[in-house]
LOPAPA-29596 format. One record per residue: x, y, z of N, C-alpha, C in turn; residue number from 0. Coordinates in steps of 0.1 Angstrom, whole numbers, padded with zeros to 4 digits, always signed. Last residue first. Layout:
BEGIN
+-------+-------+-------+-------+-------+-------+-------+-------+-------+-----+
:  n_xx :  n_yy :  n_zz : ca_xx : ca_yy : ca_zz :  c_xx :  c_yy :  c_zz : seq :
+-------+-------+-------+-------+-------+-------+-------+-------+-------+-----+
:     X :     Y :     Z :     X :     Y :     Z :     X :     Y :     Z : NUM :
...
+-------+-------+-------+-------+-------+-------+-------+-------+-------+-----+
This chain:
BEGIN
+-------+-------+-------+-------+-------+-------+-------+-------+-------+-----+
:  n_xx :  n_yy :  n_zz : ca_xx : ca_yy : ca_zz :  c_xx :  c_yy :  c_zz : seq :
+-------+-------+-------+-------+-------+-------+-------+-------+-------+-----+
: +0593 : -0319 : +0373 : +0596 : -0337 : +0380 : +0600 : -0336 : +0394 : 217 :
: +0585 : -0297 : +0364 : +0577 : -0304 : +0373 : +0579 : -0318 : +0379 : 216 :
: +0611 : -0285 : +0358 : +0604 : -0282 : +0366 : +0593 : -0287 : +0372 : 215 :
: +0609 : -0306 : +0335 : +0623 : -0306 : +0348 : +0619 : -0298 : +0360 : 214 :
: +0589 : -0296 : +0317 : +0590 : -0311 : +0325 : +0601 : -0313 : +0334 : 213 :
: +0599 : -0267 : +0313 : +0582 : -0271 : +0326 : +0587 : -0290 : +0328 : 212 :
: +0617 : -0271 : +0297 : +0621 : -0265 : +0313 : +0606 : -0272 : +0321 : 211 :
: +0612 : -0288 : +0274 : +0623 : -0293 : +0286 : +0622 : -0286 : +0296 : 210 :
: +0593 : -0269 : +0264 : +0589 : -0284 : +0269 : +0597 : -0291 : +0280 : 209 :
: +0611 : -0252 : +0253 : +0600 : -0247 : +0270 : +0597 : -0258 : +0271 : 208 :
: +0626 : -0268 : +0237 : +0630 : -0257 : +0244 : +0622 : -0259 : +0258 : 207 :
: +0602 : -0271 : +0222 : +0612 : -0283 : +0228 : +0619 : -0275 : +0240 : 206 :
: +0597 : -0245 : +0205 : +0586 : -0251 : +0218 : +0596 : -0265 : +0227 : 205 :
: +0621 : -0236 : +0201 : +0618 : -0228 : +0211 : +0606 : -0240 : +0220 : 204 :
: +0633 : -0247 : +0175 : +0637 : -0253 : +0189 : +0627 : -0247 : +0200 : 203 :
: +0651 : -0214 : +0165 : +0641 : -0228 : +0167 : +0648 : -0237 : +0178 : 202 :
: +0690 : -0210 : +0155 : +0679 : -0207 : +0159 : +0667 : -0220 : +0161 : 201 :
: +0719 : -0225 : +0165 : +0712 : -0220 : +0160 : +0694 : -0215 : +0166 : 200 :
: +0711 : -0258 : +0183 : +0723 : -0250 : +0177 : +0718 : -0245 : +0168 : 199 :
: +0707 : -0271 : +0213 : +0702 : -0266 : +0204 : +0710 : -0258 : +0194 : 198 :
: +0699 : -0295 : +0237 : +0715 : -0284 : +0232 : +0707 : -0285 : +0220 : 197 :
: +0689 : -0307 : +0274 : +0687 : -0299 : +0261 : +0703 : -0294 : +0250 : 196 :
: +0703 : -0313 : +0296 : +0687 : -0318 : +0290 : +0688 : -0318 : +0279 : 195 :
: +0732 : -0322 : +0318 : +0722 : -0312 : +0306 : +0712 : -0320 : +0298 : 194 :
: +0732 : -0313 : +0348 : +0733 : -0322 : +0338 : +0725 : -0318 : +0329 : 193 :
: +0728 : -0306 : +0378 : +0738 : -0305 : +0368 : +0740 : -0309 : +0355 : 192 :
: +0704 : -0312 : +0389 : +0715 : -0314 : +0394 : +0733 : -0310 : +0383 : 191 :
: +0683 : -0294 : +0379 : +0689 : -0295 : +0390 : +0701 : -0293 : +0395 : 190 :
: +0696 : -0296 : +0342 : +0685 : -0298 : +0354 : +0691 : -0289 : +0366 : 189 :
: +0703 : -0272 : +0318 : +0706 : -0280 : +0325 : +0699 : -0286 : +0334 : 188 :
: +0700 : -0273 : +0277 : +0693 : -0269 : +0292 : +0698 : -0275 : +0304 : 187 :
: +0716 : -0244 : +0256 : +0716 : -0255 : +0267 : +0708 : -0252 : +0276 : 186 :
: +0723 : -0233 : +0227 : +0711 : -0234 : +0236 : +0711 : -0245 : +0246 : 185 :
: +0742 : -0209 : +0207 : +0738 : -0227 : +0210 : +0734 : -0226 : +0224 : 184 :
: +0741 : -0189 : +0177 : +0736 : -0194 : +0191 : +0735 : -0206 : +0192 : 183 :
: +0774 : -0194 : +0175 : +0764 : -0186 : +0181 : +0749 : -0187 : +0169 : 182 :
: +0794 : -0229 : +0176 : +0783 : -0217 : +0169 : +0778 : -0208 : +0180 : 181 :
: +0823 : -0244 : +0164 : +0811 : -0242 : +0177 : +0804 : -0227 : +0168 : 180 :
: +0839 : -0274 : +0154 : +0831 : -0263 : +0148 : +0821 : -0260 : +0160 : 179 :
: +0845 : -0296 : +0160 : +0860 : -0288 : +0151 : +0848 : -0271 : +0150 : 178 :
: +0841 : -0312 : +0191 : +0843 : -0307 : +0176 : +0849 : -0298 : +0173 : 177 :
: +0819 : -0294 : +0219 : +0829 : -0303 : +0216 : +0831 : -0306 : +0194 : 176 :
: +0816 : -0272 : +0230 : +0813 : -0273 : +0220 : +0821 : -0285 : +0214 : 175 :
: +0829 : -0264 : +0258 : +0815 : -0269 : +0261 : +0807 : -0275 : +0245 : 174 :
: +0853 : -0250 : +0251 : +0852 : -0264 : +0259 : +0839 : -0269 : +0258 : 173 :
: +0846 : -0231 : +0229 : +0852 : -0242 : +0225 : +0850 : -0252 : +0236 : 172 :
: +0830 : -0214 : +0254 : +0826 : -0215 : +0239 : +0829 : -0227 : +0231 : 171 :
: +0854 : -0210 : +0271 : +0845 : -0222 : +0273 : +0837 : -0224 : +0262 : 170 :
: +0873 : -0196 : +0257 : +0874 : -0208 : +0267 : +0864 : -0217 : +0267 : 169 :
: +0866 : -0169 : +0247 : +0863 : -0179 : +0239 : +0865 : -0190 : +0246 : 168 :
: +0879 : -0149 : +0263 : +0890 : -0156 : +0251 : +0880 : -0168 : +0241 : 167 :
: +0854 : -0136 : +0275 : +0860 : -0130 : +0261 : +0872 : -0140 : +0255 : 166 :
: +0831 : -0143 : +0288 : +0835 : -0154 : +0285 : +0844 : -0148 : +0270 : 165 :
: +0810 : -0134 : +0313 : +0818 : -0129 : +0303 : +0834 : -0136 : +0299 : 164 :
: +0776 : -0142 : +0315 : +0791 : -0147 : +0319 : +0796 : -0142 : +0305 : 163 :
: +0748 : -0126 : +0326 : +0756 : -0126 : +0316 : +0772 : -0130 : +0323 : 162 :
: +0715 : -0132 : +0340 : +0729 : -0129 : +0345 : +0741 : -0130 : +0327 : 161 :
: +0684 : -0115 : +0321 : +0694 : -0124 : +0330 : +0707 : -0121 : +0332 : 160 :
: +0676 : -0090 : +0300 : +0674 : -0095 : +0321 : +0683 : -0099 : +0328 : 159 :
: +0681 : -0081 : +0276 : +0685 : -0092 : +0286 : +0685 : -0087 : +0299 : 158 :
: +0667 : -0062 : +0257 : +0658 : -0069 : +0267 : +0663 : -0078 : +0275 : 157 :
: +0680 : -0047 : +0242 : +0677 : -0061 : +0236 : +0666 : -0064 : +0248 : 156 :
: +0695 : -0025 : +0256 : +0688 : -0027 : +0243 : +0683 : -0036 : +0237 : 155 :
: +0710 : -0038 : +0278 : +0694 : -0036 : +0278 : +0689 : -0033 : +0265 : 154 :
: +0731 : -0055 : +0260 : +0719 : -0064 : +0267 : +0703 : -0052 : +0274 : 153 :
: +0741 : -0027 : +0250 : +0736 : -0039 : +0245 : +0726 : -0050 : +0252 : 152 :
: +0754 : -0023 : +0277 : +0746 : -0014 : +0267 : +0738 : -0025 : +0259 : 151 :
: +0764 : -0047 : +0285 : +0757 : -0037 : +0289 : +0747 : -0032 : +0283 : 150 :
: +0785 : -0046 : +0261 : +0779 : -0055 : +0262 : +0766 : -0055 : +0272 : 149 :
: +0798 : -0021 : +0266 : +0791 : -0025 : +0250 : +0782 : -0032 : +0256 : 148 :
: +0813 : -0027 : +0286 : +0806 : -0014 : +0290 : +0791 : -0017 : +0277 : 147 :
: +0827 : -0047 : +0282 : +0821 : -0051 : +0290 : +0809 : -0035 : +0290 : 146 :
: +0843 : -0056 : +0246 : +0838 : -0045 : +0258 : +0828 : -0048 : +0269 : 145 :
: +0840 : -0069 : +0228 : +0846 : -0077 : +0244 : +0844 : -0069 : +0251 : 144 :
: +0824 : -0060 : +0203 : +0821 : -0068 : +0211 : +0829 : -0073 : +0226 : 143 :
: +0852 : -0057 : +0187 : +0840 : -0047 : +0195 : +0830 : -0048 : +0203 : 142 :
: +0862 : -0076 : +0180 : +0869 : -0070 : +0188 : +0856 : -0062 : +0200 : 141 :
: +0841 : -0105 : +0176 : +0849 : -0097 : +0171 : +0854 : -0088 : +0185 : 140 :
: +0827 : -0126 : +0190 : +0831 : -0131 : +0179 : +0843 : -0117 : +0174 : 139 :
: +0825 : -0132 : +0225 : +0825 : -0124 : +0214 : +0832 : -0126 : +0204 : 138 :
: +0804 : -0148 : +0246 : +0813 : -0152 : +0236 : +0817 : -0145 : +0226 : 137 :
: +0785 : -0149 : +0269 : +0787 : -0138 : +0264 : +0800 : -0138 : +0254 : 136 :
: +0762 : -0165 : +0281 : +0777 : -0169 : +0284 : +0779 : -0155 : +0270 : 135 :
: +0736 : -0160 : +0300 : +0739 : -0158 : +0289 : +0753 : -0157 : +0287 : 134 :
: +0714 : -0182 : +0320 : +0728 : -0177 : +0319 : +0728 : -0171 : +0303 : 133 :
: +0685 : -0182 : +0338 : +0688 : -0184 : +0323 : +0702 : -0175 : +0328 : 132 :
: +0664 : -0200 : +0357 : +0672 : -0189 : +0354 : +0679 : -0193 : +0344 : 131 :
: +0633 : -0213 : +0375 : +0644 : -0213 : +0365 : +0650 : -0200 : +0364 : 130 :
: +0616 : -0215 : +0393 : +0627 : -0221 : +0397 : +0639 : -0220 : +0382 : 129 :
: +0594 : -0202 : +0393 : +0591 : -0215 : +0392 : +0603 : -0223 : +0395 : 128 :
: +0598 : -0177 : +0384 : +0593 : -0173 : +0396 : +0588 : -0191 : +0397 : 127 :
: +0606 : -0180 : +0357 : +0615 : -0180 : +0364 : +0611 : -0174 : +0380 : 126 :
: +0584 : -0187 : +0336 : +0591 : -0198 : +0349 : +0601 : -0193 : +0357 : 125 :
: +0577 : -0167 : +0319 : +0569 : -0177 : +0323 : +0575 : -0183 : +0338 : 124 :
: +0599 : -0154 : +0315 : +0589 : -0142 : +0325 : +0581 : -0154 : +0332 : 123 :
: +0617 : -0170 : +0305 : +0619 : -0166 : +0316 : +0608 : -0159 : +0322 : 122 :
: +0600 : -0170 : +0278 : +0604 : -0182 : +0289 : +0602 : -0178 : +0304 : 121 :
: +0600 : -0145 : +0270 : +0587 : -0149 : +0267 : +0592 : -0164 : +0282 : 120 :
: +0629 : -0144 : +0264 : +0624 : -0135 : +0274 : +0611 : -0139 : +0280 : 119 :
: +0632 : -0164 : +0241 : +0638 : -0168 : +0255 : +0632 : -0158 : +0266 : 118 :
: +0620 : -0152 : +0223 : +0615 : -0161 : +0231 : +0620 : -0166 : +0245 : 117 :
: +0634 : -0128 : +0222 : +0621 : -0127 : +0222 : +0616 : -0140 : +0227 : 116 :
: +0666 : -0143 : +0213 : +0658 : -0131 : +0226 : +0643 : -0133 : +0228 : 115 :
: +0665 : -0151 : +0191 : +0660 : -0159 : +0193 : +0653 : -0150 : +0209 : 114 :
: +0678 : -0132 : +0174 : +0665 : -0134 : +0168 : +0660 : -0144 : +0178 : 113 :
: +0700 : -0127 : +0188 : +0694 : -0121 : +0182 : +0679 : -0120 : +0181 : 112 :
: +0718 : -0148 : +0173 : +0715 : -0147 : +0185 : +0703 : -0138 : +0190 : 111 :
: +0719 : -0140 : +0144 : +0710 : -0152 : +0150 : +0703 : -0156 : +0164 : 110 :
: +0727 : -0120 : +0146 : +0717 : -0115 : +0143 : +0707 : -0129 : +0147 : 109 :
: +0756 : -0110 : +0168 : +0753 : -0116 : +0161 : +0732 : -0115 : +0158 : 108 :
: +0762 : -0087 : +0186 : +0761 : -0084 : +0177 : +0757 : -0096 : +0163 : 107 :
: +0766 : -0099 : +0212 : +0750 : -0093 : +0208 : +0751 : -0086 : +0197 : 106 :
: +0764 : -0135 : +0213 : +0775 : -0124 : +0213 : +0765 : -0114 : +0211 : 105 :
: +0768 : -0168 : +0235 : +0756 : -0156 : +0222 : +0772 : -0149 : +0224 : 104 :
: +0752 : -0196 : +0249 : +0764 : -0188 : +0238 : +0759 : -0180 : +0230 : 103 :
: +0731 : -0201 : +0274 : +0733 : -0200 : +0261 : +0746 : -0191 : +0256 : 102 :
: +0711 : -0221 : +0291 : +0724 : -0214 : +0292 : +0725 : -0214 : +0275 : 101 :
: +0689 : -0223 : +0312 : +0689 : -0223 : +0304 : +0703 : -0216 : +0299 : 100 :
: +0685 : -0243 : +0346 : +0687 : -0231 : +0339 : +0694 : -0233 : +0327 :  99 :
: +0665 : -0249 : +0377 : +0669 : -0251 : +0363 : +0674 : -0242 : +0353 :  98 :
: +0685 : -0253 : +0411 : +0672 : -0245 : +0398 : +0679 : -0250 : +0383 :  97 :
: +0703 : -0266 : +0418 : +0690 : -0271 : +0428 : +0679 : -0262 : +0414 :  96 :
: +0729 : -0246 : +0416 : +0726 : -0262 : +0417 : +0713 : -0256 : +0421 :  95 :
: +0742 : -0221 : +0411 : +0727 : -0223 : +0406 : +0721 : -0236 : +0407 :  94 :
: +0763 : -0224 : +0415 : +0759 : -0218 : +0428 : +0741 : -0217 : +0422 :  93 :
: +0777 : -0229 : +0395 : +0775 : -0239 : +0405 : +0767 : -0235 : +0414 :  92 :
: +0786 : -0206 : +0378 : +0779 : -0218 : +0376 : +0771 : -0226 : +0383 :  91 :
: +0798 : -0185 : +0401 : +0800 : -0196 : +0391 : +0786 : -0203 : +0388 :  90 :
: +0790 : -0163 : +0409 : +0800 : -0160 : +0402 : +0807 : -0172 : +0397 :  89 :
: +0765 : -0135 : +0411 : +0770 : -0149 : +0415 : +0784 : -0148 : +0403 :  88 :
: +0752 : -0112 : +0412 : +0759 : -0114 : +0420 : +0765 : -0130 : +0418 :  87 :
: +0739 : -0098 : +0378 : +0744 : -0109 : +0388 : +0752 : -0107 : +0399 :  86 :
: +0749 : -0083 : +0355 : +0737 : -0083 : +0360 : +0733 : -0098 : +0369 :  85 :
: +0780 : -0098 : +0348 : +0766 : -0087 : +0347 : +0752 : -0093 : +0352 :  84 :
: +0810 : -0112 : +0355 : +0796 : -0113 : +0354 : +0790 : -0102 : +0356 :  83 :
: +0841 : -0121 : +0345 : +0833 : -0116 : +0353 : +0819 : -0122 : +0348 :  82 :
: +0859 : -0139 : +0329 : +0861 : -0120 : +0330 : +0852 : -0116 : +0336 :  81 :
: +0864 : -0168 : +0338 : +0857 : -0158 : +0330 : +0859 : -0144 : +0334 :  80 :
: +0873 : -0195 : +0342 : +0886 : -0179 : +0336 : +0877 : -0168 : +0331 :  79 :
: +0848 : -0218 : +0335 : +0862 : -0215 : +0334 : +0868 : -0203 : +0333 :  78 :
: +0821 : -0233 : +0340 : +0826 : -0223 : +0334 : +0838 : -0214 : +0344 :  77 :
: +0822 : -0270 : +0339 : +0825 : -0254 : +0346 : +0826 : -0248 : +0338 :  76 :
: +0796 : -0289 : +0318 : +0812 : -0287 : +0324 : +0812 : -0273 : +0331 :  75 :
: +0772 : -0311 : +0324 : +0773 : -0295 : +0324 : +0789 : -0293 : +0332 :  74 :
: +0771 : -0344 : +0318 : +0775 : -0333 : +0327 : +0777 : -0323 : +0323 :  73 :
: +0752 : -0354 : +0291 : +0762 : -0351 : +0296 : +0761 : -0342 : +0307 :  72 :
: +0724 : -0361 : +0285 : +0731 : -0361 : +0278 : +0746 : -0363 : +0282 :  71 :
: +0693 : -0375 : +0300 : +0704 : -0369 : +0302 : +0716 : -0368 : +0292 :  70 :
: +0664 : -0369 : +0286 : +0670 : -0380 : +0288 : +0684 : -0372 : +0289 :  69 :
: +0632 : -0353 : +0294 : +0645 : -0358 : +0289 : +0654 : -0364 : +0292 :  68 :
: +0605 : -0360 : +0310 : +0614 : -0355 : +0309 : +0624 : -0360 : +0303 :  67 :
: +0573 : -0355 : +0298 : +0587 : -0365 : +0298 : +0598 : -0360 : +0300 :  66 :
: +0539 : -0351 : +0306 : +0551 : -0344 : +0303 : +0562 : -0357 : +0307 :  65 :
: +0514 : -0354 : +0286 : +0520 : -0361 : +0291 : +0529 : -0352 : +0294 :  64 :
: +0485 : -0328 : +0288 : +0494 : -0336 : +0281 : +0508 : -0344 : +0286 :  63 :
: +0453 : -0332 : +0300 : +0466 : -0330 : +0299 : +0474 : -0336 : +0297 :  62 :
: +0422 : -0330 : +0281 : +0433 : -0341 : +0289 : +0446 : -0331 : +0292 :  61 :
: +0398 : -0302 : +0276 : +0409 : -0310 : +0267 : +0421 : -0318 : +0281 :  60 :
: +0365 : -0306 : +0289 : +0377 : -0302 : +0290 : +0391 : -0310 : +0286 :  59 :
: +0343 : -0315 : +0288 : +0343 : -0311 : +0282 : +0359 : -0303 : +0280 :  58 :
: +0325 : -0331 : +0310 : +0333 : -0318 : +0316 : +0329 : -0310 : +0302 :  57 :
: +0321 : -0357 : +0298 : +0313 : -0351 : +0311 : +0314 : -0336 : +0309 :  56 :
: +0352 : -0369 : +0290 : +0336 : -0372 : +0289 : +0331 : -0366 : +0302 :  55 :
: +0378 : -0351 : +0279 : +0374 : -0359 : +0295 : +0359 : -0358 : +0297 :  54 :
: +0396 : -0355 : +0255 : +0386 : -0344 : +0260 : +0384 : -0358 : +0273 :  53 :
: +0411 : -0372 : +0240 : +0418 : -0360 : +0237 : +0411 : -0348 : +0249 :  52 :
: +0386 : -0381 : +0210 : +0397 : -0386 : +0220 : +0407 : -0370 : +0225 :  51 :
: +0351 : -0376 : +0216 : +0363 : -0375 : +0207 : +0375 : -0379 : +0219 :  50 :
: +0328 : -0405 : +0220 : +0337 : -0395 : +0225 : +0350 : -0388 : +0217 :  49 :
: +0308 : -0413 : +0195 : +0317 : -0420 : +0203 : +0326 : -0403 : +0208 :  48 :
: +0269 : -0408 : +0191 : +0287 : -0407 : +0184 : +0298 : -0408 : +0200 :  47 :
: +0250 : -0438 : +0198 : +0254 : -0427 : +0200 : +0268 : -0422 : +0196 :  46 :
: +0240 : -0454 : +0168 : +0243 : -0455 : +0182 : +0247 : -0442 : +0184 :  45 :
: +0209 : -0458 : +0154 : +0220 : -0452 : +0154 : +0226 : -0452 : +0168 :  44 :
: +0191 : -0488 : +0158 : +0187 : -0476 : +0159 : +0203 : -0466 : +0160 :  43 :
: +0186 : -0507 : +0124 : +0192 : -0508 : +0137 : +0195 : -0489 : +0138 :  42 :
: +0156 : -0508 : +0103 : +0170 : -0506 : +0106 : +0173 : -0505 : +0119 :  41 :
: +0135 : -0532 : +0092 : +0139 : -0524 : +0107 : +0154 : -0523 : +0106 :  40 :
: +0117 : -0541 : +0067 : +0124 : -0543 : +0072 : +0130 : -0530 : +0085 :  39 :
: +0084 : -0555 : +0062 : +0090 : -0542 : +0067 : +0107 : -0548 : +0076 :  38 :
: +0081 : -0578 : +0038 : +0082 : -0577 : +0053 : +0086 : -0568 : +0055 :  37 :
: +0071 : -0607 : +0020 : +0070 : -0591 : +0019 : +0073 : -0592 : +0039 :  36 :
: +0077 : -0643 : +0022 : +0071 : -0626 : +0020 : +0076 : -0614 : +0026 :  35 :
: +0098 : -0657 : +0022 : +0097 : -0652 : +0007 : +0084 : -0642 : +0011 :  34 :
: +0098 : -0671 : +0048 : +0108 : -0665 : +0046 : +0107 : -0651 : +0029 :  33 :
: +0075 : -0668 : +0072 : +0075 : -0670 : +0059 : +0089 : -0668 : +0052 :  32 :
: +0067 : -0660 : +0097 : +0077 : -0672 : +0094 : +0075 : -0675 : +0081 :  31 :
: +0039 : -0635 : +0089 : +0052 : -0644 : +0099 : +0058 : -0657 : +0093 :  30 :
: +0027 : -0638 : +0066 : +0043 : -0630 : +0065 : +0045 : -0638 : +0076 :  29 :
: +0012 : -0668 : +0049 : +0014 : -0656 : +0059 : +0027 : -0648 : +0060 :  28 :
: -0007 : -0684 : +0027 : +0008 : -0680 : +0031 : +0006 : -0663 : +0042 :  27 :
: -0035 : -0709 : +0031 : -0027 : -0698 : +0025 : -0018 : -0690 : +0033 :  26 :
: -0041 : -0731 : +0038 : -0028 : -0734 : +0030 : -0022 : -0716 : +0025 :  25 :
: -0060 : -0726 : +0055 : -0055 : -0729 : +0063 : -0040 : -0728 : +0050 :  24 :
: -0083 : -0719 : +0033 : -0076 : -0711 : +0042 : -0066 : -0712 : +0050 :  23 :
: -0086 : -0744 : +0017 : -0082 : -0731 : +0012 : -0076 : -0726 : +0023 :  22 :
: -0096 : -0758 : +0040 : -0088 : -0762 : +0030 : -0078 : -0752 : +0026 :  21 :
: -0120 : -0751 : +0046 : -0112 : -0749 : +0054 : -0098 : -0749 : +0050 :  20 :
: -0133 : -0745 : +0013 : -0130 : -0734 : +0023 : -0118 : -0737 : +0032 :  19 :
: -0134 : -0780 : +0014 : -0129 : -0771 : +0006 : -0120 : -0757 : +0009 :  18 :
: -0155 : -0779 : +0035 : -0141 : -0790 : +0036 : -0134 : -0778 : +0027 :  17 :
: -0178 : -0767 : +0020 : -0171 : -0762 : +0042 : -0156 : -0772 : +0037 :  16 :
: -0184 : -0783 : +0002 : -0178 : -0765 : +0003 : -0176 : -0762 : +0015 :  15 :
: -0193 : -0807 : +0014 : -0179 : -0809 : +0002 : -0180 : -0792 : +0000 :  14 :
: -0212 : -0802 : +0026 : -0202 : -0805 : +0030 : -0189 : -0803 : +0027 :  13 :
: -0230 : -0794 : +0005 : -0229 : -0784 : +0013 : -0214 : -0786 : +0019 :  12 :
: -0234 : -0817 : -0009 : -0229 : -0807 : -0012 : -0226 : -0795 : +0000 :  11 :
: -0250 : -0837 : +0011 : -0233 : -0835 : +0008 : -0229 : -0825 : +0001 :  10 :
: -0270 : -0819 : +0009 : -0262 : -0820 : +0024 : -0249 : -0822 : +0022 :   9 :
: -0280 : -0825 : -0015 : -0281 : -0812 : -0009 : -0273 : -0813 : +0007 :   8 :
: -0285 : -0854 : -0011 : -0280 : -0847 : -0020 : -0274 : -0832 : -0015 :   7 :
: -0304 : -0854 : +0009 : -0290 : -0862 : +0012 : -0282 : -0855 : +0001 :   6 :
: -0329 : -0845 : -0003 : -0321 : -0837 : +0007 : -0306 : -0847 : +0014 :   5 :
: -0330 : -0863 : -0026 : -0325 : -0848 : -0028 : -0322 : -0842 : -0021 :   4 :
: -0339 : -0886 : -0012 : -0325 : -0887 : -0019 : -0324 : -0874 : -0020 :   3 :
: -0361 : -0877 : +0000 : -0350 : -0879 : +0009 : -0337 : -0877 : -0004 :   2 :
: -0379 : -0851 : -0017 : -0376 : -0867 : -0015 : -0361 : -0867 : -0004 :   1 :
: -0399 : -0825 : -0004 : -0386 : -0828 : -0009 : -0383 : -0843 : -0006 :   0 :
+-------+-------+-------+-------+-------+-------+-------+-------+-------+-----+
């Protein structure tokens, strides 16, 4: 082979290695490429957030705030009453220090009536907790003032508690302030005297037991 054809034959060679490196080094890669193809990665789900309301770990529901209510007025005497049932006491007063649920009824009224079953449901609850319940005993008609009726009547119903016999109506009007007083109206007093609660008519019941357990627990 002449020299010129093997110089020939060399640069050729050369000029395809340059080329190649050429080639390869210009061609596009996924890393740092912005416009290639790329598996994209979703972010890994986070874990679900605690429900609110429960105590992380346990599993067991928080307990619920208790507030006690906001004083309304001094719980007035009860005044000139014709006695008391199913009780030794004989005012009002002598219940200072416990909390107690006082209510205007008659037991022939139907509203009054309808509300018994809870109030009983109360008393079984808390009254080994410091509560007692008065039933002021306000009779709307004749047949009703009987003290022997009214007896009768309270066990036919399931009254427990102490009953103030309250027949001119005295306190019914003093403690109802306005032109208009009702059977059933629902007072709660604290401790010290003072009233929590007044409810008129039926309902009310959970507010009701709300006011005794948070005066009971303050």
């Amino acid at each position: 082979m002449t020299l010129a054809r093997i110089l020939a034959t060399l640069g050729l060679v050369l000029i395809v290695t340059v080329a190649v490196a050429v080639t390869h080094r210009g061609a596009p890669t996924t890393a740092g490429n912005p416009t290639a193809e790329s598996p994209v990665l979703l972010p890994e789900p986070s874990s679900p957030a605690a429900p609110t309301g429960l105590a992380i770990g346990d599993g067991s529901p928080s307990e619920p705030e208790t507030t006690v209510p906001p004083v309304l007025r001094v719980a007035p005497a009860l005044k000139r009453l014709d006695g008391w049932l199913q009780s030794d006491i004989s005012s009002l007063e002598e219940l200072r220090g416990q909390v107690v649920i006082l209510q205007f009824w008659t037991f022939g009224c139907s509203n009054c009536k309808a509300t018994l079953p809870r109030l009983e449901d109360i008393y079984a609850t808390y009254r080994d907790r410091g509560l007692e319940i008065v039933g002021v005993h306000s009779p709307e008609f004749d047949f009703e003032k009987d003290p022997d009726s009214i007896l009768d009547a309270a066990i036919r119903l399931g009254v427990t508690w102490p009953i103030a016999l309250d027949t001119s109506k005295l306190n019914f009007h003093a403690w109802q302030e306005g032109a208009t007083a009702y059977w059933p109206r629902t007072y709660v007093i604290d401790q010290q005297g003072r009233i929590r609660f007044d409810h008129i008519g039926e309902g009310g019941y959970d507010d009701l037991e709300a006011t005794v357990a948070a005066l009971l627990a303050a």
